[in-house]
C-alpha positions in Angstrom: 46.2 83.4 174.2 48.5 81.4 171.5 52.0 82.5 171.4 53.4 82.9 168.2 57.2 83.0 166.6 56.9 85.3 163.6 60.4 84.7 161.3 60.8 87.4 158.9 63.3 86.6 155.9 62.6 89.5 153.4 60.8 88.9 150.4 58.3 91.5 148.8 56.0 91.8 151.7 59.3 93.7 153.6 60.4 95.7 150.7 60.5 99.1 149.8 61.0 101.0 146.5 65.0 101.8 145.4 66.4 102.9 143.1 67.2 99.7 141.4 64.4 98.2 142.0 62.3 96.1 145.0 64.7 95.2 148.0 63.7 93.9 151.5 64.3 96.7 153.9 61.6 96.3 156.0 62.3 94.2 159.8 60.2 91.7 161.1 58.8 93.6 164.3 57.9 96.6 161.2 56.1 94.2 159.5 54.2 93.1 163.2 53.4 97.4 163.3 51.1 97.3 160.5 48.6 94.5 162.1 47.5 95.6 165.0 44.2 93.5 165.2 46.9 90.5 165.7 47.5 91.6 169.4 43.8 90.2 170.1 44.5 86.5 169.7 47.9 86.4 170.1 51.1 87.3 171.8 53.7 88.2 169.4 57.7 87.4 169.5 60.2 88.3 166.2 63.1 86.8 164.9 64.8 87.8 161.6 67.6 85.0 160.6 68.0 86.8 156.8 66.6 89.1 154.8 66.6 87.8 151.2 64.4 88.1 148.1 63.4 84.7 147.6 65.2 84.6 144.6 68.2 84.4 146.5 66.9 81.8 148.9 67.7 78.0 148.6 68.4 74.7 150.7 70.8 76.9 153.2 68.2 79.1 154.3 65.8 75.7 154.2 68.1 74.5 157.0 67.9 77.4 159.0 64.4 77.6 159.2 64.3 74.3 159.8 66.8 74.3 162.8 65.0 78.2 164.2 61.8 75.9 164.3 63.5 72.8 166.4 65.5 75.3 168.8 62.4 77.1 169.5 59.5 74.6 168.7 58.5 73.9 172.8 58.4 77.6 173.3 55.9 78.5 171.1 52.4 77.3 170.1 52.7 78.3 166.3 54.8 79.9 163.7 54.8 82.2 160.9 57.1 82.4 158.3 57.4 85.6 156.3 58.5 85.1 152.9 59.2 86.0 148.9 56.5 84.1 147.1 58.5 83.5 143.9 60.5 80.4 145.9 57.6 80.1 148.3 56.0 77.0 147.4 59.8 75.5 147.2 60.1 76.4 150.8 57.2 75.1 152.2 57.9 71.8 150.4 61.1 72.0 152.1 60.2 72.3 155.6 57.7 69.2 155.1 60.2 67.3 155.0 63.0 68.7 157.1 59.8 68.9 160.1 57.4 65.9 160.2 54.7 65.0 162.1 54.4 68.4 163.5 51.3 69.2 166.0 51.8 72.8 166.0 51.4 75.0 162.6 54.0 76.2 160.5 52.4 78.9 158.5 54.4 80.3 155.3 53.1 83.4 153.9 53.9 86.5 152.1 52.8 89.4 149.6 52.7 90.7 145.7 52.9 94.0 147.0 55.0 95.5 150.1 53.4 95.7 153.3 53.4 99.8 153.6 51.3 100.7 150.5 48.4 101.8 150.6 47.0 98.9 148.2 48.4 95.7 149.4 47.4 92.0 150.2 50.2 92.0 152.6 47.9 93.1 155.8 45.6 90.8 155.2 47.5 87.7 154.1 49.3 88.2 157.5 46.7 88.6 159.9 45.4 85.3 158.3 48.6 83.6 158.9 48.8 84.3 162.8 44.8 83.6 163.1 45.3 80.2 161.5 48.8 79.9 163.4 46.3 80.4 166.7 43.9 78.1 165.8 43.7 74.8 167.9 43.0 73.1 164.8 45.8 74.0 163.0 49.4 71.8 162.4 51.8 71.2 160.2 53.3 72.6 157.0 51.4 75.2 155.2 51.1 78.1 153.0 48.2 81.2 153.9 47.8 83.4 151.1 44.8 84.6 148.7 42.5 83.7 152.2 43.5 80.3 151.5 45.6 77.7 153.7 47.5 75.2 150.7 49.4 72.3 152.3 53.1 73.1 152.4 53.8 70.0 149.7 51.0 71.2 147.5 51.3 75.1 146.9 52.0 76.1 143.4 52.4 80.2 142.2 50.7 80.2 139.3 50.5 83.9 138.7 52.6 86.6 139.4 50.7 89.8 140.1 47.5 88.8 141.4 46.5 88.4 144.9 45.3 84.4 144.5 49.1 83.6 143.8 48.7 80.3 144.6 46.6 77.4 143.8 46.6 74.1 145.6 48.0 71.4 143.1 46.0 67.5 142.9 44.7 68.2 146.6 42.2 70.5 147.8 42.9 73.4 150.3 42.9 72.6 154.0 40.5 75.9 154.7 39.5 79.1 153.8 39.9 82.5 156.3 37.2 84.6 155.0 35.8 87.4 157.4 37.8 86.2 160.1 36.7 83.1 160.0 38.7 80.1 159.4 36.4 77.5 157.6 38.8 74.3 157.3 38.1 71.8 154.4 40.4 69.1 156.0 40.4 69.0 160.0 43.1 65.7 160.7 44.5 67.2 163.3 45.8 64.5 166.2 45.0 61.5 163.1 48.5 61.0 162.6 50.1 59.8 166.1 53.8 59.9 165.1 56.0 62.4 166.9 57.5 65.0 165.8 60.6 64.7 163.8 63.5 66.8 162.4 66.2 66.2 159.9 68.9 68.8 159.0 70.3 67.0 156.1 69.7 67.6 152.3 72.0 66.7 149.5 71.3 69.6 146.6 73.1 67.7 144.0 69.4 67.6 142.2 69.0 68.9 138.4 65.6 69.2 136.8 66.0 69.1 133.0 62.8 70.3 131.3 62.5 68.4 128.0 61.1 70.1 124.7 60.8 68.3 121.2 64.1 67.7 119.5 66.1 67.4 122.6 69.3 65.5 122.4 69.8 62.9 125.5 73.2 63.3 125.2 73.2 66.0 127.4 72.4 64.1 130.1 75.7 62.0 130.0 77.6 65.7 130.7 75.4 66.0 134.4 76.9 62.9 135.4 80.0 63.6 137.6 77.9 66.9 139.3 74.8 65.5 140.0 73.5 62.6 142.2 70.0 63.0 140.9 67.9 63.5 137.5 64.5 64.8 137.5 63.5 64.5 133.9 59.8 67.0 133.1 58.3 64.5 130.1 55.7 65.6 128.4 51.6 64.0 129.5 51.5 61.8 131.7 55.7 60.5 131.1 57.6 59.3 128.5 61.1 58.6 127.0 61.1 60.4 123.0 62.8 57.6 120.8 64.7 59.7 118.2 66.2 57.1 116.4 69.3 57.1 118.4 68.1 55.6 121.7 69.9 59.0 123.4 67.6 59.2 126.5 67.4 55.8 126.9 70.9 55.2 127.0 71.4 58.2 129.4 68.9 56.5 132.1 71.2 53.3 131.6 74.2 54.8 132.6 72.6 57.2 135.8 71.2 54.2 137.2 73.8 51.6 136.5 75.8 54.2 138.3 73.5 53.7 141.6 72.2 57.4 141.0 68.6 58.4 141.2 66.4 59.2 137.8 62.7 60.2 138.5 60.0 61.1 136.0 57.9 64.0 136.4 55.6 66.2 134.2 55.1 69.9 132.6 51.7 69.4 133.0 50.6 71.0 136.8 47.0 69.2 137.3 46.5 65.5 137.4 50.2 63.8 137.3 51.6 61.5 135.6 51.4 57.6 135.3 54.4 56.1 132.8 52.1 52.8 132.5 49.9 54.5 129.9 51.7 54.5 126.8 54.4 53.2 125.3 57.1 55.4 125.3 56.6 55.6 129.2 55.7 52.2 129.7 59.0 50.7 128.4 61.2 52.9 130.3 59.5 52.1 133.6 59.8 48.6 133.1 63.1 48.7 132.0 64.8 50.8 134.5 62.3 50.8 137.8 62.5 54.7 137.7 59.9 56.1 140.3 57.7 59.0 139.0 55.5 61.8 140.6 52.8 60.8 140.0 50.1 63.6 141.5 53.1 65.2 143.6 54.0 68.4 142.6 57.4 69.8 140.9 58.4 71.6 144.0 57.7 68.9 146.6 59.4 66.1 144.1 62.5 68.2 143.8 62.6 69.1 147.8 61.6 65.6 148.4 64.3 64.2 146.6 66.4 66.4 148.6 65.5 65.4 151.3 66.1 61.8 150.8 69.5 61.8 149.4 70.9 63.7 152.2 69.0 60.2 154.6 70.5 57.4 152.2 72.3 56.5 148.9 70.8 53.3 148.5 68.4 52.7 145.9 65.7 50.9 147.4 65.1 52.6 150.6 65.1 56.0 148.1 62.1 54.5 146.7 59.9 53.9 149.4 60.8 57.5 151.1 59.7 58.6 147.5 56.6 56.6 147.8 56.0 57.4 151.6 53.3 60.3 152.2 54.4 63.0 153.7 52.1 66.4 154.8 49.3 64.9 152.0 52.3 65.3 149.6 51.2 62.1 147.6 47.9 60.5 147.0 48.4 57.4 144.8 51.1 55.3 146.7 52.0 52.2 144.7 53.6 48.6 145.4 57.4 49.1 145.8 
């Protein structure tokens, strides 16, 4: 029988109803109460490091996890993460990067409605996350939810009441738990023969400016002295407007002249981008060797480039850790 580390942090799975609202209230052995049918295929321990709405959670709590995991990661054949699902996918992104290579799983999951009504997805999405964390097959990052297992680097939450939360962005899912079953899509485990690795660094000096028609790339000069990076969402598949006044242009001149890290992503969830297409992305790529997302999603590019400013400043090694694969994070790797 598979031993598994359940860590609660909160989130809407562990809340009750106040008086101002949702709060997590509800402890992780609770939580471990209301799915009995776990106790079958597994033997169950609980550790509770926060108790948060993930609104509240960001790269501290990241590094927590991450370090609960490496203090504990010999003692235990899986683990589950309980969590908030607004930040979820964030999370999950996270810990792909701050674990690697990882041949035990590290299941995320949570709830859109708390674990002690009546009507909830909680129960369910639960039990599915300590079956899969059971399973011999099962590794790495991941998120369980909807009866779906999502890689950790490509979950998105794409609605916000319904129990299918979360879609699985430019890859499919690694499996399906339906009836009990766990029917897996993508079986790699023991393919990747590199050991296990931690890091507990990330720099969060990261801003992610969304641009809409009519901005002014003036702005961008006033991020300058608080940021290390610029993650610019373009519209399509990438591009630089041209206003007349060569604003954005001229912004991406001075970030990168100043040795700090631009990288061009899209608004558009499916398919990615590729600046090469037209010309007002085709100019700015040639002119300023940016790196874009190409099929990576927002979450993973933002915790990915994270991740890699708190390993280096220097320019080119950022771009092939930004073109390395991580947890099926990236599909299209080009020539750097």
């Amino acid at each position: 029988m598979k031993k598994i580390l359940l860590i609660a942090t909160g989130g809407t799975i562990a809340s009750r109803h106040t008086e101002k609202g949702l709060s997590p209230q509800i402890s992780g052995k609770e939580l471990l109460g209301y799915i009995p049918e776990a106790k079958d295929f597994s033997r169950i321990d609980v550790i509770q490091p926060f108790s948060l709405d993930s609104t509240n959670v960001h790269y501290r709590q990241w590094l927590i996890l991450a370090g609960l995991i490496r203090e504990h990661y010999e003692s235990y054949d899986g683990f589950v993460i309980c969590h908030g699902t607004d930040t979820m996918a964030y999370t999950a992104a996270a810990l792909s990067y701050l674990v690697q290579h990882s041949n035990k799983p590290i299941v995320i999951t949570g709830a859109q409605r708390p674990i002690d009504l009546p009507d909830t997805d909680a129960r369910t999405n639960l039990t599915d996350s300590v079956r899969f964390a059971a399973d011999d097959r099962s590794h790495d990052v991941c998120i369980v939810f909807g009866g779906m297992v999502i890689a950790g680097t490509r979950a998105k939450k794409e609605r916000t009441k319904s129990y299918d939360a979360f879609s699985s962005i430019n890859y499919p899912p690694i499996a399906v738990i339906q009836d009990r079953r766990i029917i897996f899509y993508i079986d790699d485990k023991g393919q990747n023969k590199a050991p296990i690795r931690f890091y507990d660094r990330i720099n969060s000096k990261v801003f992610l400016y969304r641009m809409i028609p009519g901005s002014d790339g003036n702005i961008l000069d006033t991020l300058m002295d608080r940021y290390d990076a610029l993650i610019i969402e373009s519209f399509g598949v990438g591009g630089i407007p041209d206003y007349g006044d060569d604003s954005f242009r001229e912004a991406i001149r001075k970030w990168t002249t100043a040795g700090k890290e631009v990288v061009m992503a899209t608004q558009v969830p499916n398919e990615g981008s590729d600046m090469s297409v037209y010309e007002v992305g085709h100019a700015v790529k040639n002119a300023y060797n940016i790196p874009e997302s190409y099929d990576m999603t927002l979450e993973a590019v933002i915790a990915k480039t994270m991740w890699i400013l708190g390993e280096t400043q220097d320019r080119a090694e950022f771009r092939k850790l930004f073109y390395t694969s991580v947890n099926h994070d990236l599909l299209f790797i080009p020539d750097v």
